[in-house]
SEFILO-961897 format. One record per residue (C-alpha): residue in one letter; y, x, z. Coordinates in pm, 1 decimal, decimal comma. Example, Ala and Ser with C-alpha at 12.3 -4.5 7.8 and 13.67 -1.06 7.14 Angstrom:
# SEFILO-961897
SITE   residu      north       east         up
SITE        a     -450,0     1230,0      780,0
SITE        s     -106,0     1367,0      714,0
***
This chain:
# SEFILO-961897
SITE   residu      north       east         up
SITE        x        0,0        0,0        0,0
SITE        x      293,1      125,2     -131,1
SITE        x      539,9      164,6      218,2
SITE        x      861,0       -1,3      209,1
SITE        x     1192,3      160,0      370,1
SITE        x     1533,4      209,5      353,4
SITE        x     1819,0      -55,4      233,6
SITE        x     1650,5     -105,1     -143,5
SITE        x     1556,6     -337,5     -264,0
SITE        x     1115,5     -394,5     -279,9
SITE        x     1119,6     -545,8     -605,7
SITE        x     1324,1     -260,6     -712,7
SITE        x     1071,5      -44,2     -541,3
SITE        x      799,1     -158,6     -685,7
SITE        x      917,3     -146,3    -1044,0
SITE        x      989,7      187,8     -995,3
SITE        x      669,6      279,7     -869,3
SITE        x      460,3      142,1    -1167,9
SITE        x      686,9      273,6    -1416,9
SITE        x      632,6      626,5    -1268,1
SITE        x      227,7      584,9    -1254,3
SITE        x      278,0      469,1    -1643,6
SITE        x      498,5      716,4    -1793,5
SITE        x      305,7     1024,5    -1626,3
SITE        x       16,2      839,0    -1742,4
SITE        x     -181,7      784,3    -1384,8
SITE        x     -200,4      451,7    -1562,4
SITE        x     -278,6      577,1    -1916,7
SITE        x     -205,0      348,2    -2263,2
SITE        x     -391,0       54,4    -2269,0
SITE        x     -524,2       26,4    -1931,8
SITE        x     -469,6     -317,0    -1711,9
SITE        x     -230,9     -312,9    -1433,3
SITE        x     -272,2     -498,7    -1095,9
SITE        x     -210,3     -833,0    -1147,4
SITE        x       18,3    -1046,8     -934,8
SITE        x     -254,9    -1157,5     -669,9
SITE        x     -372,5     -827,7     -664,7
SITE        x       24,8     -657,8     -668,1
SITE        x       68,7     -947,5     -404,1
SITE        x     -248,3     -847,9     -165,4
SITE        x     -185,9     -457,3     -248,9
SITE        x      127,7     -423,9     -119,8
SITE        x      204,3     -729,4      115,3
SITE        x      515,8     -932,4      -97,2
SITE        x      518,5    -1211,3     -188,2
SITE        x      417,3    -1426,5     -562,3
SITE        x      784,6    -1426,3     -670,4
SITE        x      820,2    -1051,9     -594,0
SITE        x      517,0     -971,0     -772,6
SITE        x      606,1    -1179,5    -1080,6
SITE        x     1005,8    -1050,3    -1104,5
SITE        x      772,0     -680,9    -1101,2
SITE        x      570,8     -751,5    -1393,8
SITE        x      873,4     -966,4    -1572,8
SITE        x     1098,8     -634,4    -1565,4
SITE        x      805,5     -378,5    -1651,5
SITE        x      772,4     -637,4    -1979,0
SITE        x     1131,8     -620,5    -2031,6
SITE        x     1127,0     -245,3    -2055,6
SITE        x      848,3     -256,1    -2264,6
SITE        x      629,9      -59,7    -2017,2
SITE        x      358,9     -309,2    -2055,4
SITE        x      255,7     -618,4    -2256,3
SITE        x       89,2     -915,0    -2116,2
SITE        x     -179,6    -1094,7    -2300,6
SITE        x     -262,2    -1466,0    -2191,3
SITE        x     -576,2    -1507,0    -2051,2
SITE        x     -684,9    -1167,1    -1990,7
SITE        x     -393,4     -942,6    -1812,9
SITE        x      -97,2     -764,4    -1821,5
SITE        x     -162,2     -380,5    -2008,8
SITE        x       38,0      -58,6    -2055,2
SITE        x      188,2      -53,1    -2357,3
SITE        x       49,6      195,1    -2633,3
SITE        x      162,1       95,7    -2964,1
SITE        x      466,1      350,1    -3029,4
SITE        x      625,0      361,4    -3389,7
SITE        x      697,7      724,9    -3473,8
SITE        x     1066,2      868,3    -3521,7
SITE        x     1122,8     1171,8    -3680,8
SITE        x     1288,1     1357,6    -3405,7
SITE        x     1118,0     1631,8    -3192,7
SITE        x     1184,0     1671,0    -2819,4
SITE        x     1227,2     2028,2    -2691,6
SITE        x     1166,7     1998,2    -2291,5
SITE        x     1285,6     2347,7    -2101,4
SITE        x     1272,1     2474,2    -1768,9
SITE        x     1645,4     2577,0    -1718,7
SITE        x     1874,2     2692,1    -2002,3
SITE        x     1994,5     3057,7    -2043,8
SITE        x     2083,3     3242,6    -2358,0
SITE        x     1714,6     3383,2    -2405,0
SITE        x     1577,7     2987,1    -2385,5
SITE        x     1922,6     2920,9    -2597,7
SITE        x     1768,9     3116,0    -2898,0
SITE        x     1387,6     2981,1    -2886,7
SITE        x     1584,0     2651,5    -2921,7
SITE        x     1811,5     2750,8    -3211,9
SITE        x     1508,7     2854,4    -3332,1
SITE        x     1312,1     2538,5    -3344,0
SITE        x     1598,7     2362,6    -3444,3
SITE        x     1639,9     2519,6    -3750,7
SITE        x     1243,1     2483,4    -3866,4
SITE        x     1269,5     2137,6    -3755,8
SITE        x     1585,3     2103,0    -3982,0
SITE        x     1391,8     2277,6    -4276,4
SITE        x     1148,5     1976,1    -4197,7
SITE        x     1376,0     1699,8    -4229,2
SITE        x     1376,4     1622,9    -3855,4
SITE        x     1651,9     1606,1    -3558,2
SITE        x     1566,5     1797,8    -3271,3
SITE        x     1723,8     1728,6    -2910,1
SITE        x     1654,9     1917,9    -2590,1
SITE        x     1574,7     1803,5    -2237,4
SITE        x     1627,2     1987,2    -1897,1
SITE        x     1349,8     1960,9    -1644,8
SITE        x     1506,6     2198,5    -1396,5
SITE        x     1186,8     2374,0    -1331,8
SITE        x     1085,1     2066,3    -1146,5
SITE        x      695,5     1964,5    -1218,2
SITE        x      793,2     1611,9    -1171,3
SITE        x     1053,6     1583,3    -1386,5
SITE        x      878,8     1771,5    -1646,5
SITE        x      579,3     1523,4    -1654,7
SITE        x      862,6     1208,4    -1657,6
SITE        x     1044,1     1360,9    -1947,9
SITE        x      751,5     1390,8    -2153,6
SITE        x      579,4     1076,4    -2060,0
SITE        x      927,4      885,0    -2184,4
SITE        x      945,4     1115,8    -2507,8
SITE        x      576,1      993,5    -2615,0
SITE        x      682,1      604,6    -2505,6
SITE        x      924,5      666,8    -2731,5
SITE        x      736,6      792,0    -3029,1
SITE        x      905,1     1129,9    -3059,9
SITE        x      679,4     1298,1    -3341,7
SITE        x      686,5     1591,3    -3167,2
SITE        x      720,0     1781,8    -2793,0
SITE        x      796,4     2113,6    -2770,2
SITE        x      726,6     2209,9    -2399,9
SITE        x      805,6     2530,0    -2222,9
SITE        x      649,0     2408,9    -1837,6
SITE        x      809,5     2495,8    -1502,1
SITE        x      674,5     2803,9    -1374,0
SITE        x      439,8     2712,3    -1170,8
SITE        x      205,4     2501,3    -1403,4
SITE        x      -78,1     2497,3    -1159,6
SITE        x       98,2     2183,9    -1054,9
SITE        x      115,4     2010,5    -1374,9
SITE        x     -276,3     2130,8    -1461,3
SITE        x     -407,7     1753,6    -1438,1
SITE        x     -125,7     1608,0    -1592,9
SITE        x     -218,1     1786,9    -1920,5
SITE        x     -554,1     1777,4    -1862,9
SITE        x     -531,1     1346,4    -1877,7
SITE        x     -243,8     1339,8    -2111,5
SITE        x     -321,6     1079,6    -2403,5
SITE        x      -38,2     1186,7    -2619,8
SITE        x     -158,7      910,9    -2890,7
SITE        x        9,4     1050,6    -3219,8
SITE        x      331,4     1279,6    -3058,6
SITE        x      181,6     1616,1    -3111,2
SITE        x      259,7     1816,6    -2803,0
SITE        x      294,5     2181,8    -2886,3
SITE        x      330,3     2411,5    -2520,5
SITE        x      576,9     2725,7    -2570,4
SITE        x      623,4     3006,5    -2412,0
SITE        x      420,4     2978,0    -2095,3
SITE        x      158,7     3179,7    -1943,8
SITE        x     -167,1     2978,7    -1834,9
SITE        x     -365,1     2894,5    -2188,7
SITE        x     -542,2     2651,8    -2109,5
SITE        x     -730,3     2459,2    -2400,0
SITE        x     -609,3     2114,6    -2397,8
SITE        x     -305,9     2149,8    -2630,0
SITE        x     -149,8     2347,4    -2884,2
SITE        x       46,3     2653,0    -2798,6
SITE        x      221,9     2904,0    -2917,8
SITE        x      339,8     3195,5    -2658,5
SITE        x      408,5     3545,0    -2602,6
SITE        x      170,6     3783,4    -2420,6
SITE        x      400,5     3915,1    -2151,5
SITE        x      174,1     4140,4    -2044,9
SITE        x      209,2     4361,2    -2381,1
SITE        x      590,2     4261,7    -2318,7
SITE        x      567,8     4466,2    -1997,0
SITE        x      348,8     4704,9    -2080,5
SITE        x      569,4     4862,5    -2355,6
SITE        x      882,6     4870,5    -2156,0
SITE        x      693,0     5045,5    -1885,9
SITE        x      531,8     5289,1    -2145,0
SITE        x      890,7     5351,2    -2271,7
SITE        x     1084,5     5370,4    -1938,7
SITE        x      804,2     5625,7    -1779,7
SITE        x      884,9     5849,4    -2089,9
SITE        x     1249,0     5893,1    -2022,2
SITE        x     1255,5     5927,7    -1675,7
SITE        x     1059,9     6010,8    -1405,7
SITE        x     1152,7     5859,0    -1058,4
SITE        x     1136,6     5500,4     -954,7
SITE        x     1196,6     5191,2    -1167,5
SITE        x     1370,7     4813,7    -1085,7
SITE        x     1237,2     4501,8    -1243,0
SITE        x     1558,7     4254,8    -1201,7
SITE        x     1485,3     3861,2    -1288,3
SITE        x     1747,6     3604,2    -1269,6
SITE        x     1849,6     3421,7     -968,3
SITE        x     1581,6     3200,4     -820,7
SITE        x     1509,5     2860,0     -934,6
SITE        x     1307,8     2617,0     -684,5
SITE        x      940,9     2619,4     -703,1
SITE        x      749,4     2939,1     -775,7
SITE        x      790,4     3097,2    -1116,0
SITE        x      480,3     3305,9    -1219,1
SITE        x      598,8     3443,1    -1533,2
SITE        x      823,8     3666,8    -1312,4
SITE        x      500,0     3707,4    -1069,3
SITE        x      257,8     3814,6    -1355,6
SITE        x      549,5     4051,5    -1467,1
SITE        x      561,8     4223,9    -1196,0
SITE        x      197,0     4252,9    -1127,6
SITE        x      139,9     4392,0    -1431,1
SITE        x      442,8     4593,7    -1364,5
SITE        x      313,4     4766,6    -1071,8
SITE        x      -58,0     4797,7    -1240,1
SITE        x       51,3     5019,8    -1484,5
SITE        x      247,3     5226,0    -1244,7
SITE        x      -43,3     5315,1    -1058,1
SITE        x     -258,4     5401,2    -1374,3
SITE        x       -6,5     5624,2    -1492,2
SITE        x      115,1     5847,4    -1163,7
SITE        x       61,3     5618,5     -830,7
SITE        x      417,9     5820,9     -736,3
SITE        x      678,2     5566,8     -864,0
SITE        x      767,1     5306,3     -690,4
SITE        x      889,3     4960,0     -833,1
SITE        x     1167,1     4770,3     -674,0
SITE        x     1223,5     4371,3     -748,6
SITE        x     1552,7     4207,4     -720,2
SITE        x     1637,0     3848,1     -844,8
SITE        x     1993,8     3866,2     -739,6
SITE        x     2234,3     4092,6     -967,9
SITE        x     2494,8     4094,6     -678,9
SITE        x     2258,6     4293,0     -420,7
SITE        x     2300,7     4602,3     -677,9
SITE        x     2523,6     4874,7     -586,9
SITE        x     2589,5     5240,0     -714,7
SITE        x     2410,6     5323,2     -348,6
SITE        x     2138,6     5136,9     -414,2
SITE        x     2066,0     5298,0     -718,5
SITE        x     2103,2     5688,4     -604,9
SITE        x     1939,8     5582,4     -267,5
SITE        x     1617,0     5442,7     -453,4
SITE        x     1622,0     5687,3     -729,9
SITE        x     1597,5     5441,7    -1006,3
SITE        x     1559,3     5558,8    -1349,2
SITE        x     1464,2     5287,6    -1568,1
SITE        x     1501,9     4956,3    -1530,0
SITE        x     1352,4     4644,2    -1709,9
SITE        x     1575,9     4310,7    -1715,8
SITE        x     1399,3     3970,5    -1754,8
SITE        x     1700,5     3835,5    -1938,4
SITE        x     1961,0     3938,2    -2229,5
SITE        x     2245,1     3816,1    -2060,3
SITE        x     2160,8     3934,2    -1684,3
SITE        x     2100,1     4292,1    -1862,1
SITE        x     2478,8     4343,1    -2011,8
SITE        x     2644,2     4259,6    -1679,3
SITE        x     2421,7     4519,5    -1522,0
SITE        x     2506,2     4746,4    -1819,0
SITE        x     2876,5     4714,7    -1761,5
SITE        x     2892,1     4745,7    -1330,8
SITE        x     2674,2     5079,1    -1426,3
SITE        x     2924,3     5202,9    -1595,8
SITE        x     3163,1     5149,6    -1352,3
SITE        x     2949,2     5286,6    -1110,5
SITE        x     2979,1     5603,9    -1329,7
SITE        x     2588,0     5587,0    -1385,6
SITE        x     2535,9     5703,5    -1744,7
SITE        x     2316,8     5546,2    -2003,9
SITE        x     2035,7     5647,9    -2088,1
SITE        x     2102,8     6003,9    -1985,5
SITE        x     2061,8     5896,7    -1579,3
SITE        x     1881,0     5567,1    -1619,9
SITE        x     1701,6     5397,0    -1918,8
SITE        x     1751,5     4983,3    -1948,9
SITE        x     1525,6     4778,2    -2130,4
SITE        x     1581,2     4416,3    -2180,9
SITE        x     1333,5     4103,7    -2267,7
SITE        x     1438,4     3905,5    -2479,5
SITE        x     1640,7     4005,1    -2750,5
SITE        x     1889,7     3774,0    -2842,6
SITE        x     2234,3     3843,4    -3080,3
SITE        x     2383,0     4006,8    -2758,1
SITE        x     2168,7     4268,1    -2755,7
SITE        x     2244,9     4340,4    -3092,0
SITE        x     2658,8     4313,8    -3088,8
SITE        x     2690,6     4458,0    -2726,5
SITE        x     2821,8     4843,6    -2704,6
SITE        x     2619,5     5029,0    -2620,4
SITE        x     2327,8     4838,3    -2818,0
SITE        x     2034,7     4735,3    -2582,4
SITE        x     1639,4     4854,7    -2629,7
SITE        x     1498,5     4520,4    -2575,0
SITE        x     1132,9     4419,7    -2575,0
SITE        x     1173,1     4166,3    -2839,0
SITE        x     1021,0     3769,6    -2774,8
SITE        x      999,1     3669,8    -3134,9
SITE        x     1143,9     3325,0    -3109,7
SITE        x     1176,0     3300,8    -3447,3
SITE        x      797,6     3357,6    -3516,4
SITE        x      741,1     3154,0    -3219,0
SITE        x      933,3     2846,8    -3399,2
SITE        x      766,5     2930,1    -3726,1
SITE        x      443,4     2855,8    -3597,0
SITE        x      541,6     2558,8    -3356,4
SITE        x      638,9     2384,5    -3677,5
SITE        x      353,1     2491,7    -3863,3
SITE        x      134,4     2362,7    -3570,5
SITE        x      296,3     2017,2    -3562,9
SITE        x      331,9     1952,1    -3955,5
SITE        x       -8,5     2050,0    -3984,5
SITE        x       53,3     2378,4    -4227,9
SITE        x     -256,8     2580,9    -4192,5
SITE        x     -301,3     2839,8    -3950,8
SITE        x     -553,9     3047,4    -3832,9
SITE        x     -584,3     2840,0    -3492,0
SITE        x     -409,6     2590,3    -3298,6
SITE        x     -366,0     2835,3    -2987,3
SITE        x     -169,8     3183,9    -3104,9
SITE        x      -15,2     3431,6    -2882,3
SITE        x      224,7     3641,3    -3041,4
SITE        x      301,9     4011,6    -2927,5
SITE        x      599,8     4061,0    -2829,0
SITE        x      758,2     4475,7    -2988,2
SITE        x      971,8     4749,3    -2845,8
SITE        x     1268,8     4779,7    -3051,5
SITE        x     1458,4     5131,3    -2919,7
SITE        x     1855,2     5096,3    -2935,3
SITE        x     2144,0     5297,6    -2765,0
SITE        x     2004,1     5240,2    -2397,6
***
């Protein structure tokens, strides 16, 4: 029984609570919901409550009611050509993988729009629930970063004919198309690069923590501090997710020589306090960044970035939802080292 507190309303309540179960798909297309007697017995209100429930979930076209034999989720959806692009926060690394898409879905005759899930789980699974009742052809997906919590949600999803295409993530599981990047090689060839310029100790720096736990930044640094111990066990890696803790002291104190920067943008203001710092570059410390987006590129000096692909990324996305061929339906691209003025 669902419990009832606070100054709302419990029709209000209630609606709310169905519509959730359907569009996360706990109640998937096609399946019966409770009927009034058994709304009414379930969660103690009364027959008009129970029928101003089902008259509102019918108005939002939630569910259908067929006389004689219930009241069902909806699941007949007429396509639109427009593909949904759901993200986990925006930055000017995301900001490119989306300029990407947009173009190929452009080149396809489609309109593309973006949604913000915040790195919220819940969200995520609302936004894409919606974007299928809506009959988006497509729904580009890069999860929260913990998608451990989402697991089941993808593993019950009946997508009907939205083709849902996951992006840039790191668990591949085998229930949907994807089309990622292997940040371990990302990782691995920074490290490879920054261990032959200097030798000392290195700093992974990530962007300012979002809510939840993010395991791409996890993995990176696992693999981070793997490869340190195959190659010496002497250097130490430092973490910081907060650009502000850096100072010139912090630097010389921890003897950092290299560092590796999870995101374009986060890697030029570090660039530019370095200099003021009077820490030279690359001569004193190496900086890789991941990611490289047109900043990289038009920033002086020039930035050695561990490049994402996005635009290879998007080429396949669209090949995966327009049904080109490809060699599978689950391709992880490598991400390369491109060596610039840092």
């Amino acid at each position: 029984m669902l419990k009832f507190e606070g100054h709302v309303p419990i029709y209000k309540k209630l609606i709310d609570f169905y519509s959730k179960k359907i569009v996360t798909q706990e109640l998937k297309p096609g399946s019966r919901i409770d009927s009034i007697n058994k709304m009414m017995s379930r969660h103690q209100v009364s027959r008009e409550t129970a029928k101003r429930v089902i008259k509102a979930l019918i108005e939002e076209k939630l569910v259908v009611s067929q006389v004689g034999r219930g009241t069902f989720v909806n699941s007949t959806t007429e396509l639109i050509k427009v593909w949904g692009v759901v993200i986990p926060f925006y930055s000017n690394n995301i900001e490119q993988l989306i300029s990407e898409i947009n173009l190929k879905a452009q080149a396809a005759g489609r309109k593309m729009d973006y949604f913000l899930h915040y790195n919220n789980p819940e969200e995520e699974m609302r936004i894409i629930g919606e974007l299928i009742r809506k009959g988006y052809e497509a729904v580009v997906v890069v999860p929260n970063y913990d998608e451990t919590v989402t697991g089941e949600f993808y593993i019950r999803l009946n997508s009907g004919n939205t083709k849902i295409v996951l992006a840039d993530y790191t668990m591949t599981g085998s229930y949907f198309k994807y089309a990622i990047q292997s940040y371990d090689l990302g990782v691995k060839r920074a490290v490879d690069y920054l261990f032959e310029q200097h030798d000392g100790n290195y700093l992974l720096l990530s962007h300012e923590r979002w809510q939840g736990k993010n395991m791409v930044f996890s993995m990176m640094e696992d693999t981070f501090e793997m490869l340190l111990q195959l190659k010496s066990g002497n250097n130490k890696l430092f973490h910081c997710s907060n650009i502000n803790e850096l100072t010139e002291d912090y630097f010389r104190a921890n003897n950092i020589k290299g560092v590796l920067s999870v995101q374009d943008s986060i890697t030029i203001r570090l660039i530019g306090r370095m200099k003021n710092w009077g820490i030279s570059i690359p001569e004193e410390v190496a900086v890789v960044s991941y990611g490289n987006t047109e900043l990289t590129k038009l920033f002086a000096p020039s930035i050695t970035v561990i490049d994402s692909k996005y635009d290879v990324m998007a080429d396949r996305i669209q090949k995966l939802i327009c049904n080109e061929k490809v060699n599978n339906e689950q391709i992880v691209i490598q991400p390369e080292l491109i060596v610039r003025n840092t």
